[in-house]
KEPAFI-141192 format. One record per residue (C-alpha): residue number from 1; x, z, y; residue in three letters. Coordinates in Angstrom, 2 decimals. Last residue first. Layout:
% residues N
k | x | z | y | r
NUM | X | Z | Y | Ala;
...
***
This chain:
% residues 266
k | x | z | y | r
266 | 14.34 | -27.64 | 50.51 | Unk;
265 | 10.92 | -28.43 | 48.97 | Unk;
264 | 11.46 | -30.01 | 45.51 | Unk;
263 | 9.66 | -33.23 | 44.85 | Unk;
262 | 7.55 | -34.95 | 41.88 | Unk;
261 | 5.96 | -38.51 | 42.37 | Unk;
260 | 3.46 | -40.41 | 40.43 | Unk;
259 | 2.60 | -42.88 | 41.94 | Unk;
258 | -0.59 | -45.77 | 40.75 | Unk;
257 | 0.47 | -49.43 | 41.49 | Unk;
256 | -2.45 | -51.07 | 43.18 | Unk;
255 | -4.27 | -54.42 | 42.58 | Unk;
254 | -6.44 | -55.62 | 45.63 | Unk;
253 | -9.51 | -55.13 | 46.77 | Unk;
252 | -10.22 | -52.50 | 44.87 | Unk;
251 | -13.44 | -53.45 | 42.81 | Unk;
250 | -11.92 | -53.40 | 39.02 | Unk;
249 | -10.84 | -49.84 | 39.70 | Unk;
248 | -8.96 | -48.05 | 36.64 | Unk;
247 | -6.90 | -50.92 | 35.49 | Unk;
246 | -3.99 | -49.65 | 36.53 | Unk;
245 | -0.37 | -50.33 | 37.24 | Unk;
244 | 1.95 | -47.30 | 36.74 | Unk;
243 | 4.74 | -46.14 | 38.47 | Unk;
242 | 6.98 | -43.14 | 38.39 | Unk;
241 | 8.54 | -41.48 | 41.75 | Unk;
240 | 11.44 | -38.81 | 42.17 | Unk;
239 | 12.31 | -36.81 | 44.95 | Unk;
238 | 14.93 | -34.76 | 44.89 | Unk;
237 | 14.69 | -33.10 | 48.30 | Unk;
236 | 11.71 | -32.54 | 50.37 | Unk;
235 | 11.52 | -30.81 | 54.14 | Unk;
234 | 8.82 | -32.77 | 55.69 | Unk;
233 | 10.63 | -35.52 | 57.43 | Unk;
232 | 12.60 | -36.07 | 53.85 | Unk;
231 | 8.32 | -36.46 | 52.35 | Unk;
230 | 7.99 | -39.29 | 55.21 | Unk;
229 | 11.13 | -41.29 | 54.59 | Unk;
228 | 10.62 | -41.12 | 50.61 | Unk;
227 | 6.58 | -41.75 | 51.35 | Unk;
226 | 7.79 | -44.49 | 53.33 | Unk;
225 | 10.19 | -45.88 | 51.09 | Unk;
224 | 7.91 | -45.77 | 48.35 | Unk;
223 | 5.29 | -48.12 | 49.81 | Unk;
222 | 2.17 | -46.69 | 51.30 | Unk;
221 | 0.31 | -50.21 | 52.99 | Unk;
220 | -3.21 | -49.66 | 52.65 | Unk;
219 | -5.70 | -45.98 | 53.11 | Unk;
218 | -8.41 | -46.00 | 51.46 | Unk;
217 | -11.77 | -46.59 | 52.69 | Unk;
216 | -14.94 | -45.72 | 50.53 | Unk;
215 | -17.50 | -48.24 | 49.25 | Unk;
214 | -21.43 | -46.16 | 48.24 | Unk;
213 | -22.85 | -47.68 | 45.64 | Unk;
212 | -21.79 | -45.52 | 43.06 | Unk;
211 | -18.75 | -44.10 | 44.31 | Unk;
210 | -16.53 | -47.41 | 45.09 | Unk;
209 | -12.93 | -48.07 | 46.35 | Unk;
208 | -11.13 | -49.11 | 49.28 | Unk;
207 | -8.35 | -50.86 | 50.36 | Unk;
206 | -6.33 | -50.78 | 47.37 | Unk;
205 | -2.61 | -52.21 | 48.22 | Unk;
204 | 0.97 | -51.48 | 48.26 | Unk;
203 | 0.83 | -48.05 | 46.61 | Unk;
202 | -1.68 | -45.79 | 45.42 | Unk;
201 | -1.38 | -41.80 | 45.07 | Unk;
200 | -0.36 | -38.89 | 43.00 | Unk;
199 | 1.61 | -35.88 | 44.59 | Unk;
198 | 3.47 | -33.11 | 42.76 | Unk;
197 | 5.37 | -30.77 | 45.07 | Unk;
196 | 7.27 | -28.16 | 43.86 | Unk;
195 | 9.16 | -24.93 | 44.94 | Unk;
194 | 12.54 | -24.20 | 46.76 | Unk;
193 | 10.92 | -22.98 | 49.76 | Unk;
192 | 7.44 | -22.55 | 48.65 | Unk;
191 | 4.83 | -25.02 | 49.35 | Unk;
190 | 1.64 | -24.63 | 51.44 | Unk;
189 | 3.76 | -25.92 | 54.75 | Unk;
188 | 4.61 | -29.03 | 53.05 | Unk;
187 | 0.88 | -30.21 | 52.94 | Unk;
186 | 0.66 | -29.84 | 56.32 | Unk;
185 | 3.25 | -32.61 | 56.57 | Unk;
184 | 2.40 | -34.89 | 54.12 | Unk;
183 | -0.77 | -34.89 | 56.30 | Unk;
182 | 1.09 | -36.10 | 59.05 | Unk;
181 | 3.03 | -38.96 | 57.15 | Unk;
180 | -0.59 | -39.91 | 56.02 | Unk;
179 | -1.74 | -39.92 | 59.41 | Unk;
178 | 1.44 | -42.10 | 60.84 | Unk;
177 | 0.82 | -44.30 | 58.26 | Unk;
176 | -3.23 | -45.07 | 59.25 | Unk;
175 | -6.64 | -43.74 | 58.14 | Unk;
174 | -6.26 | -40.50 | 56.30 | Unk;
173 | -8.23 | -38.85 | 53.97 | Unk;
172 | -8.52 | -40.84 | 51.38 | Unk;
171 | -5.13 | -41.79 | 49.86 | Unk;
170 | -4.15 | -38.01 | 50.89 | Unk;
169 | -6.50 | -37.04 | 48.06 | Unk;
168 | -5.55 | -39.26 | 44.87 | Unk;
167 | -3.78 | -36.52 | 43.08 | Unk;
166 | -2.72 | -33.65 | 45.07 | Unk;
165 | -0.57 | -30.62 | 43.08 | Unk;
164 | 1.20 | -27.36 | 44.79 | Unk;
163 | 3.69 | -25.55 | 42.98 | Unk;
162 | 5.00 | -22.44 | 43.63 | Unk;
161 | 2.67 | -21.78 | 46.53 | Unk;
160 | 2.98 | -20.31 | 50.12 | Unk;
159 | 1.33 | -17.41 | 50.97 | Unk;
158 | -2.20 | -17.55 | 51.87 | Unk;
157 | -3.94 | -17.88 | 54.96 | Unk;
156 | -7.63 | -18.52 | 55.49 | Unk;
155 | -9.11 | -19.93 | 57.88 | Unk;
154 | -7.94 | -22.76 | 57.30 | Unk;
153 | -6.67 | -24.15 | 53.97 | Unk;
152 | -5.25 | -27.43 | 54.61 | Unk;
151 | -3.00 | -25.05 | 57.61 | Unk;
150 | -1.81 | -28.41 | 60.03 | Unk;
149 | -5.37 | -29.89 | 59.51 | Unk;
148 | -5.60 | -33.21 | 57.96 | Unk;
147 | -5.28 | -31.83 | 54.60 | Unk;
146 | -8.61 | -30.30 | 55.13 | Unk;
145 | -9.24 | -27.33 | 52.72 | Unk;
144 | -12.69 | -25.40 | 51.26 | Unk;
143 | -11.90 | -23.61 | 48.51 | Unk;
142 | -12.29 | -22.90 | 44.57 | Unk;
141 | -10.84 | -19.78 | 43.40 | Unk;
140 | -9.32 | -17.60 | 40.17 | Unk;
139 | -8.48 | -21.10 | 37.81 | Unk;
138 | -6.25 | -19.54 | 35.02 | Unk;
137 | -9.23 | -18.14 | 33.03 | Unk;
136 | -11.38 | -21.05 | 33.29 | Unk;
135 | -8.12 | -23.48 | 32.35 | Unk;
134 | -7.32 | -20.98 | 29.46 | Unk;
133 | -10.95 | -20.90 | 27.98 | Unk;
132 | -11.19 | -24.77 | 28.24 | Unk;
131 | -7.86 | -25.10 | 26.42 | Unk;
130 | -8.34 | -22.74 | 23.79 | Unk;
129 | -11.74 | -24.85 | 23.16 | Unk;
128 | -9.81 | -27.94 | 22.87 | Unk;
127 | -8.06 | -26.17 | 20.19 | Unk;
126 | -4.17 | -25.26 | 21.62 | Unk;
125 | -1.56 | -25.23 | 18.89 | Unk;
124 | -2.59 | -29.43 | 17.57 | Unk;
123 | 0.28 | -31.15 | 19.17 | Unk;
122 | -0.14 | -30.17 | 22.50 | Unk;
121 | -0.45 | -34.13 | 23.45 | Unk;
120 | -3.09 | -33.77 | 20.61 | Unk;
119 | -5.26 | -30.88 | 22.13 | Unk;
118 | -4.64 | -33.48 | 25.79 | Unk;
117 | -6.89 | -35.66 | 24.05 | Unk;
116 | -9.36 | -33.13 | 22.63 | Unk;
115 | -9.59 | -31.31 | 26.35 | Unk;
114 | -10.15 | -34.84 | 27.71 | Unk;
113 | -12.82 | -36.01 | 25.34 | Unk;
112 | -14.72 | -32.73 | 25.89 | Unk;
111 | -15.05 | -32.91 | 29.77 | Unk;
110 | -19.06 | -33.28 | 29.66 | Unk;
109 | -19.83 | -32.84 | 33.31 | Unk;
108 | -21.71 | -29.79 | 33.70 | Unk;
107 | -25.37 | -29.56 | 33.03 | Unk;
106 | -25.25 | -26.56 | 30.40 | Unk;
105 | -22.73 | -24.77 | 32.75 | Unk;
104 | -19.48 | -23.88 | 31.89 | Unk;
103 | -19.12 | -21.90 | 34.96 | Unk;
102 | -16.15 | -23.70 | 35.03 | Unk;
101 | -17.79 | -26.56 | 35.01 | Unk;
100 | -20.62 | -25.94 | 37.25 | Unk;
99 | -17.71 | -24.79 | 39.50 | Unk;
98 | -16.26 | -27.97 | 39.67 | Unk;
97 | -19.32 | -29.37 | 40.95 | Unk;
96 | -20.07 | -27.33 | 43.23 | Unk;
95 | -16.78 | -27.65 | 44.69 | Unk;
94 | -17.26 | -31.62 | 44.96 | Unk;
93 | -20.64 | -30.75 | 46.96 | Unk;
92 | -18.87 | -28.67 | 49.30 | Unk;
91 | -16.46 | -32.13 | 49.82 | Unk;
90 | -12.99 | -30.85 | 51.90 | Unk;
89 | -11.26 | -29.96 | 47.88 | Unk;
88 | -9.44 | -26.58 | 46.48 | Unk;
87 | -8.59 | -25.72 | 43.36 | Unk;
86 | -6.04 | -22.28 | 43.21 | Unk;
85 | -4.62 | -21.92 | 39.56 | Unk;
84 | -2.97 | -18.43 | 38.67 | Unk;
83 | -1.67 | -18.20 | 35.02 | Unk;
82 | 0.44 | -20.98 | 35.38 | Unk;
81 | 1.91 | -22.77 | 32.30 | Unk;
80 | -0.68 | -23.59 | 30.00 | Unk;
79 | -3.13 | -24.06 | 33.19 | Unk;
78 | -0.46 | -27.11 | 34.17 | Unk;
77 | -1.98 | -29.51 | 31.66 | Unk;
76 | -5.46 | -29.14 | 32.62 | Unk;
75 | -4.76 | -29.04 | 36.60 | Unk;
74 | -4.74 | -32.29 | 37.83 | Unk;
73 | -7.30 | -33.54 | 34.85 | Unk;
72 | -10.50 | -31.02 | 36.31 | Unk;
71 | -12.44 | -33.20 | 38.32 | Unk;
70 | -15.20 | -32.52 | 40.30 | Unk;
69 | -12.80 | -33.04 | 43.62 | Unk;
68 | -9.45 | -31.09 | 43.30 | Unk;
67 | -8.17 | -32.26 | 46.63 | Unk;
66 | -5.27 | -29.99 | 46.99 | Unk;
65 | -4.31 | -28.40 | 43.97 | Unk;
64 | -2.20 | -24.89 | 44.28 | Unk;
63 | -0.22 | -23.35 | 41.73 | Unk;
62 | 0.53 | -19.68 | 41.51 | Unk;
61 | 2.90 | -18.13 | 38.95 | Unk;
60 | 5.99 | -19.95 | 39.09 | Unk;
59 | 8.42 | -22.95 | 37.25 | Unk;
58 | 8.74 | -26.37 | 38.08 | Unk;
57 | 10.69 | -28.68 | 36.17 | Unk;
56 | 10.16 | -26.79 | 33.39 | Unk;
55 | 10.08 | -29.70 | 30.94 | Unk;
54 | 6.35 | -28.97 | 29.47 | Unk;
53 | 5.06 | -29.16 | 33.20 | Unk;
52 | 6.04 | -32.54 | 33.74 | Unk;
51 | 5.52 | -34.00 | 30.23 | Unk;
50 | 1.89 | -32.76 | 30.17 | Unk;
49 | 1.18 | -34.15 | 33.63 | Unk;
48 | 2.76 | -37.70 | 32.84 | Unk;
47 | 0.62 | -38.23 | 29.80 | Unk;
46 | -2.49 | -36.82 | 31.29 | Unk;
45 | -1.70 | -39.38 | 34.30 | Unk;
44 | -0.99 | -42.09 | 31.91 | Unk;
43 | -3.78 | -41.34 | 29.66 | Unk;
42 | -6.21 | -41.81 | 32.71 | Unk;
41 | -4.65 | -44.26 | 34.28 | Unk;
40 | -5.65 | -46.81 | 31.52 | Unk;
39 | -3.08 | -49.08 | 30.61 | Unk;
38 | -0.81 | -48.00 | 27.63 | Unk;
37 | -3.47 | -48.84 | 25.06 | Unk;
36 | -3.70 | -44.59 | 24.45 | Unk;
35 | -6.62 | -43.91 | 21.90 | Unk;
34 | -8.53 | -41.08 | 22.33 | Unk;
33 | -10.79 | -43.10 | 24.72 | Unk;
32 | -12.76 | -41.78 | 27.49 | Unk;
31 | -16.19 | -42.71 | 27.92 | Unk;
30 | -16.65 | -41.36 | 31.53 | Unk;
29 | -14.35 | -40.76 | 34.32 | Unk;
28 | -14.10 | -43.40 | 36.40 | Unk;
27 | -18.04 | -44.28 | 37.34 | Unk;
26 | -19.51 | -41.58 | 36.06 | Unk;
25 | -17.07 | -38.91 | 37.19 | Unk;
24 | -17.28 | -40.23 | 40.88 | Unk;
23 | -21.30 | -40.69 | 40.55 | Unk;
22 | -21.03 | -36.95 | 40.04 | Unk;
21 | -18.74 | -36.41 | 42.87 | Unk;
20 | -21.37 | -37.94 | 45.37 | Unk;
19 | -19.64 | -39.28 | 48.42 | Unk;
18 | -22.20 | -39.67 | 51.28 | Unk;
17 | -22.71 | -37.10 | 53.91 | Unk;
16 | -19.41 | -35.26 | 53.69 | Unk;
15 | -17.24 | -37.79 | 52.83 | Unk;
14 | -18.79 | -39.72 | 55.62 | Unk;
13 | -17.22 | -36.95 | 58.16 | Unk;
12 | -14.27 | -37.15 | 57.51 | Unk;
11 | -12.40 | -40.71 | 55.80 | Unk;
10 | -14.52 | -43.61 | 56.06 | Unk;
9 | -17.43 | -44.99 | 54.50 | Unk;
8 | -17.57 | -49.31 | 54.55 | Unk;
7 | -20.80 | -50.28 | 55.16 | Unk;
6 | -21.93 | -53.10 | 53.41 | Unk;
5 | -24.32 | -55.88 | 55.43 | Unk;
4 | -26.72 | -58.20 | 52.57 | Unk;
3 | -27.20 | -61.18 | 54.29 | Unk;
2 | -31.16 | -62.01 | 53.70 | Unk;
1 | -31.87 | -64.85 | 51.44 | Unk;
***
């Protein structure tokens, strides 16, 4: 029997030629329960989302979400409470795939479950269908970015954000630390003095993960001190960082903690 040889896809380039978003939501984000057993990331990143925004931690207009992908769960929650949504991810095909969605499409990704779940965590004043409305109204552009890039959003230029959200981006797109700390970095510069940062991520293990059968790297070894150390480098303040261990990704090669961390830029 021939040795089967797996290439493992890496951050740039191989994003571009081989990461399918749909095979992303069918993978992760199908068949989504109503019911909350307290270990699926999904309910604890809706969860943690709705709470966030509903405190007024962070307050503003414009709210920016690096690393959108085809998914729409980073910015459900905070479309109740800014009226001007900017998604943005590096995959064109990701985009697309957003925008079928918003387009509300007849071959979209079937969001439904999500919008009914997060209907409840409203306690019944939004309909799912409010909710869809208000997330297509509040969403005015989908963009190219490159948090690796000192401005994500080159060329373009935009003044800097209220808020600006990344869930599960900076994992995989860098390589190493010192790239992470980097793209920390350019992420900074999109933020408002005295605004938010709201950053999701894996610590202290998950080496790569699978898109149908395609394995992607992701980047090892975040712990919270570093991403304390690194986020004080880049002009945060109050940071504060929620964990969560997931069953999500039965083929990481290891078991990661899910972050969920919240920051004020200085």
């Amino acid at each position: 029997m021939a040795d089967t040889k797996v290439t493992l896809r890496m951050p740039g380039e191989d994003y571009i030629r081989y990461f399918q978003p749909r095979g992303l939501l069918d993978t992760y984000y199908r068949d989504f329960p109503q019911q909350d057993d307290g270990k699926d990331y999904r309910h604890w990143l809706m969860n943690t989302h709705h709470q966030t925004f509903k405190s007024g931690k962070f307050k503003g207009r414009r709210l920016l979400d690096v690393g959108t992908g085809p998914n729409i769960m980073s910015v459900l929650s905070a479309s109740k409470y800014f009226p001007d949504i900017t998604c943005t991810d590096y995959v064109q095909n990701c985009r697309d795939e957003l925008q079928m969605w918003l387009r509300d499409d007849p071959g979209a990704f079937d969001f439904g479950s999500y919008l009914q779940y997060l209907s409840t965590l409203e306690e019944g004043s939004t309909t799912p269908e409010d909710i869809a409305t208000r997330l297509r109204t509040a969403v005015k552009a989908v963009l190219p970015c490159d948090v690796t890039q000192p401005n994500p959003l080159a060329p373009q230029s935009f003044e800097p954000f209220d808020v600006v959200v990344s869930c599960l981006c900076v994992d995989s797109a860098c390589k190493t630390r010192v790239e992470y700390c980097a793209c920390l970095g350019n992420m900074a510069s999109l933020v408002k003095s005295g605004g938010g940062l709201i950053l999701v991520g894996t610590l202290n293990g998950g080496t790569m993960y699978t898109v149908g059968k395609e394995i992607f790297y992701n980047v090892p070894d975040i712990d919270e001190d570093f991403l304390r150390d690194s986020l004080e480098k880049a002009g945060f303040e109050n940071v504060e960082i929620e964990l969560q261990s997931s069953n999500l990704d039965v083929n990481l090669a290891n078991t990661p903690a899910f972050y969920y961390l919240t920051a004020e830029k200085a």
